[in-house]
C-alpha positions in Angstrom: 22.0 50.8 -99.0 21.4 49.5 -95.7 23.6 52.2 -94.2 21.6 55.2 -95.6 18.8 53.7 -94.4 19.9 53.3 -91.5 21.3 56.9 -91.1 18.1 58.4 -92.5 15.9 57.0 -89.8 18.6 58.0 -87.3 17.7 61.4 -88.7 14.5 61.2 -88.6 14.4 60.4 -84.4 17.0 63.0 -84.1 14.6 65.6 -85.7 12.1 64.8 -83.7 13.7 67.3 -81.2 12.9 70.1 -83.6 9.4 69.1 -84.6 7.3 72.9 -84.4 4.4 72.6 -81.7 1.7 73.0 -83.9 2.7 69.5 -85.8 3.1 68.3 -82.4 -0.4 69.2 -81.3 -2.0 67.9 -84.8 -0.1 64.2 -84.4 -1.7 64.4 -80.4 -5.2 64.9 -81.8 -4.7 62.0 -84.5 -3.8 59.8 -82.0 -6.8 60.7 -79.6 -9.3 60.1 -82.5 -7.7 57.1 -83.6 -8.0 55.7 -80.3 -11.3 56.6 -79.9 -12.3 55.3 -83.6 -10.4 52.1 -83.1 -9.7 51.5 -79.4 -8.4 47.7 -79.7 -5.3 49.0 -82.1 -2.3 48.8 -80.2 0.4 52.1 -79.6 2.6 50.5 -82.2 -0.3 50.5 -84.5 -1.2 54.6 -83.6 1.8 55.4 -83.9 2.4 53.9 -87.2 -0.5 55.6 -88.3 0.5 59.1 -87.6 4.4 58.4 -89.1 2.0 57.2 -92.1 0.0 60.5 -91.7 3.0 62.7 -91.0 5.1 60.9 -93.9 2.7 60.9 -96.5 1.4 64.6 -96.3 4.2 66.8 -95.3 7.9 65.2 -95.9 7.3 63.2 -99.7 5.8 66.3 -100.7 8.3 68.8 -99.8 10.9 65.8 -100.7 9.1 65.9 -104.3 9.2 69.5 -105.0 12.2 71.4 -103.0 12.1 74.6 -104.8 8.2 74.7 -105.3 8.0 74.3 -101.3 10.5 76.7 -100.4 13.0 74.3 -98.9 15.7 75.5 -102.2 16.2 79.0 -102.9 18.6 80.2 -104.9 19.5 76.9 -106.6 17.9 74.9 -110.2 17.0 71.4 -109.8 18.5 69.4 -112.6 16.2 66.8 -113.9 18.1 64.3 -112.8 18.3 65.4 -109.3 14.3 65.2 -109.6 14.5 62.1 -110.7 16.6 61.2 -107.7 14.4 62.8 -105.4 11.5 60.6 -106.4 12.9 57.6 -106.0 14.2 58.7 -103.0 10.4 59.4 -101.9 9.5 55.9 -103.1 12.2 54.2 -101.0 10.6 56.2 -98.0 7.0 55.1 -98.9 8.3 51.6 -98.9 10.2 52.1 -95.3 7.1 53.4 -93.6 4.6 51.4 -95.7 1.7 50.0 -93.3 1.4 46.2 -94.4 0.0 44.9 -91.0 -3.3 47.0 -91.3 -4.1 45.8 -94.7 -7.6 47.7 -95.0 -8.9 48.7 -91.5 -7.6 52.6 -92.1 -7.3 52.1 -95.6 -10.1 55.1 -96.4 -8.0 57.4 -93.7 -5.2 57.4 -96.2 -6.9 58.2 -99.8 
């Protein structure tokens, strides 16, 4: 387990190369207003909170549905490939949980 892990955050700082501008630009201006919201958090803290941001709203979602995002063409989803892909999205949730914050941005995430 450790080893998937392991490679999927490797892919995940590889992509980072690939990221469009426009997500670029939005995870800028989330970390401007967090630092203006909450200007004692630290970088790690920010930064956290946009992988949070950027986790949460764009990759379990596509992760979740493939085919209804347009990410699979072509190609039927067994039911236990969905099944796989949601767990899959609950082992991310649990990687790039935010523990340490406990409820200072807890009504920025719901």
């Amino acid at each position: 387990m450790k080893f998937f892990i392991d490679k999927l955050l490797m892919n995940l700082k590889h992509s980072l190369l690939v990221v469009p501008y426009s997500i670029k630009v939005i995870c800028k201006e989330i970390d401007i207003l967090i630092e203006r919201k909450f200007p004692k958090i630290s970088i790690v803290e920010r930064y956290a909170f946009i992988s949070e941001f950027l986790i949460g709203k764009l990759v379990i979602p596509i992760l979740t549905n493939p085919d209804y995002n347009g990410i699979i063409t072509n190609y039927i989803i067994s039911d236990i490939t969905r099944k796989n892909l949601i767990y899959l999205t609950k082992l991310i949730k649990k990687i790039f949980r935010i523990d340490f914050f406990n409820s200072q941005f807890e009504e920025y995430f719901t």
